[in-house]
ROZA-854884 format. One line per 3 residues: their letters; for each residue y, z, x of C-alpha. Coordinates in pm, whole numbers, plus 50000, padded with zeros to 5 digits. Example, Ala and Ser with C-alpha at 12.3 -4.5 7.8 and 13.67 -1.06 7.14 Angstrom:
% residues 2
as	49550:50780:51230 | 49894:50714:51367
END
This chain:
% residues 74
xxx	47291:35845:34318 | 47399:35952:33961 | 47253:36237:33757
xxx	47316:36352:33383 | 47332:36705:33392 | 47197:36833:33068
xxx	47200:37226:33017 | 47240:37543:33190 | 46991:37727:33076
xxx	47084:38033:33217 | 47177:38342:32962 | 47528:38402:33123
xxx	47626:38095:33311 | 47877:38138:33597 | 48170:37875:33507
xxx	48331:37926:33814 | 48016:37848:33990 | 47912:37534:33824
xxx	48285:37411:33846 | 48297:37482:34216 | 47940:37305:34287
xxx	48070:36996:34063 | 48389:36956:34339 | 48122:36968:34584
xxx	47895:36778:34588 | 48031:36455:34276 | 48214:36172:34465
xxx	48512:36133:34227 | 48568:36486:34075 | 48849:36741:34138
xxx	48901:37073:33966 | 49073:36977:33651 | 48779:36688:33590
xxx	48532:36981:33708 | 48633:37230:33449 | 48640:37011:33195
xxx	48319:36895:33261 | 48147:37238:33318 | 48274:37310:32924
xxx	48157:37021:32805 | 47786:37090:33001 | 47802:37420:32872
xxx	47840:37358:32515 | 47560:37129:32523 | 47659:36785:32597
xxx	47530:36623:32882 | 47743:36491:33140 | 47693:36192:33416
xxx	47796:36276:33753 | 47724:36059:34093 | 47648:36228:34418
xxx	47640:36100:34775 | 47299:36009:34870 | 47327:36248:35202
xxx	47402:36516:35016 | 47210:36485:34710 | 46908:36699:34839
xxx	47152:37028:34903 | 47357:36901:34570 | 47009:36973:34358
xxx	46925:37309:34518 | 47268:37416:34477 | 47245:37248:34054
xxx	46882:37453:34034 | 47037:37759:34156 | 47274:37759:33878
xxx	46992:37675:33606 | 47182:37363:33582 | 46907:37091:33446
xxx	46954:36747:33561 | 46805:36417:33519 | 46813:36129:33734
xx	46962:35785:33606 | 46812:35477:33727
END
């Protein structure tokens, strides 16, 4: 399943949080591609992740815990 993670909207977002959940629960990301992506989420940009269909309903409580909003991509 892929998501585009839009924005954290949370007022002091927890890099090392996001960049750990990205290594997680994305197929294809390690923590070089993680970090890089959690800067480019939080200075606004969206960013397109895929997640493992088993996982994906613990991957989304774990995005929404971090005020990370997502979309799905069909």
């Amino acid at each position: 399943m892929k998501i585009n993670l839009l924005s954290c909207f949370a007022q002091r977002p927890d890099r090392r949080a996001i960049s750990k959940c990205l290594v997680e629960i994305s197929h294809n990301t390690n923590e070089a591609l993680s970090e890089e992506l959690t800067d480019i989420l939080l200075e606004g940009d969206a960013v397109e992740i895929e997640i493992g269909d088993k996982s994906s309903g613990s991957a989304l409580r774990a995005l929404r815990k971090l005020s990370v909003e997502y979309e799905f991509i069909a």
